[in-house]
C-alpha positions as a Python dict, from the first residue, in 0.01 Angstrom:
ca = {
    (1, 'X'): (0, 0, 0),
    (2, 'X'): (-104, 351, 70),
    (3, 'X'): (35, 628, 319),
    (4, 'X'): (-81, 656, 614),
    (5, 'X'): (-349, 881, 710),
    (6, 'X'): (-416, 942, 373),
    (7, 'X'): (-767, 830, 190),
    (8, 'X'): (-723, 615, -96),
    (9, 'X'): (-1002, 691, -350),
    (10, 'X'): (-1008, 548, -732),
    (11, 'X'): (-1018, 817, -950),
    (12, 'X'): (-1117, 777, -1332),
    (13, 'X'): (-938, 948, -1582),
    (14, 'X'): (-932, 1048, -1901),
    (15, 'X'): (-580, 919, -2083),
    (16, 'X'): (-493, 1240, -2229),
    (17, 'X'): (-534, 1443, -1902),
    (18, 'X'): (-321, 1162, -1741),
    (19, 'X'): (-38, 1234, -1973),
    (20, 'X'): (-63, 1595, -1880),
    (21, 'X'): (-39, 1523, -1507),
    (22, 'X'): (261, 1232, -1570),
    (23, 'X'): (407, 1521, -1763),
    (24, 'X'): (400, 1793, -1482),
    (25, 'X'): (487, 1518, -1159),
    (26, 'X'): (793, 1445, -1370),
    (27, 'X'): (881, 1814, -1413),
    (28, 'X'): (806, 1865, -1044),
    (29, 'X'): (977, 1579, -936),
    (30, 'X'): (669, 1448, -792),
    (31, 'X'): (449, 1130, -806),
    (32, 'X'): (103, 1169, -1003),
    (33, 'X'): (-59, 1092, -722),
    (34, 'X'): (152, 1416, -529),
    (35, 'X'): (97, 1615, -824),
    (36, 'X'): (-297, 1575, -816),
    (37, 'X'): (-272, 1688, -485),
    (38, 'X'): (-77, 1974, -507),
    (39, 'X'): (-337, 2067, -784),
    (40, 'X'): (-617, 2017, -584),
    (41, 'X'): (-470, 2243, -309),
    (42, 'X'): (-353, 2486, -522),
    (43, 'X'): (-732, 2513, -650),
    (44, 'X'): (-885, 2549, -338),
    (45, 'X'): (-674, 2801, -227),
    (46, 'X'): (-749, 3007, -560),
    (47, 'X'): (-1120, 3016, -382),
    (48, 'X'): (-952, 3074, -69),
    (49, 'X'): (-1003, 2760, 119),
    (50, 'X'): (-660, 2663, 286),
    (51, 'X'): (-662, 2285, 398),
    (52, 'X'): (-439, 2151, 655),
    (53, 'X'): (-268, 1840, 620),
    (54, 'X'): (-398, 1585, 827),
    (55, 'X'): (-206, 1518, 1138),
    (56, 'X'): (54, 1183, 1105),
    (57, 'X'): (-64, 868, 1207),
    (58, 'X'): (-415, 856, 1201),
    (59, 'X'): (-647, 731, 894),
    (60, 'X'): (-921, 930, 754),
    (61, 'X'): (-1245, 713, 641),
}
């Protein structure tokens, strides 16, 4: 079951990249699933876009 207010999305992945990201959640202490996020943020603010969580209990479609 997923979080709430969080937008589940199947992602396709190559195995070896997978590893890489299993690898770095461990390290972190995080799940994969955290750690793609935390990438993903951590990009966008490298182009300077800063992204607010979304506010608890509502889904986003």
């Amino acid at each position: 079951m997923g979080s709430p207010g969080k937008k589940a999305y199947p992602l396709r992945i190559d195995p070896a990249l997978w590893a890489e990201l299993q690898r770095l959640a461990a390290n972190d202490l995080r799940s994969v699933n955290a750690e793609i996020e935390f990438l993903l943020r951590e990009a966008l603010a490298r182009r300077g876009i800063k992204v607010q969580p979304a506010p608890p209990g509502g889904d986003e479609d």
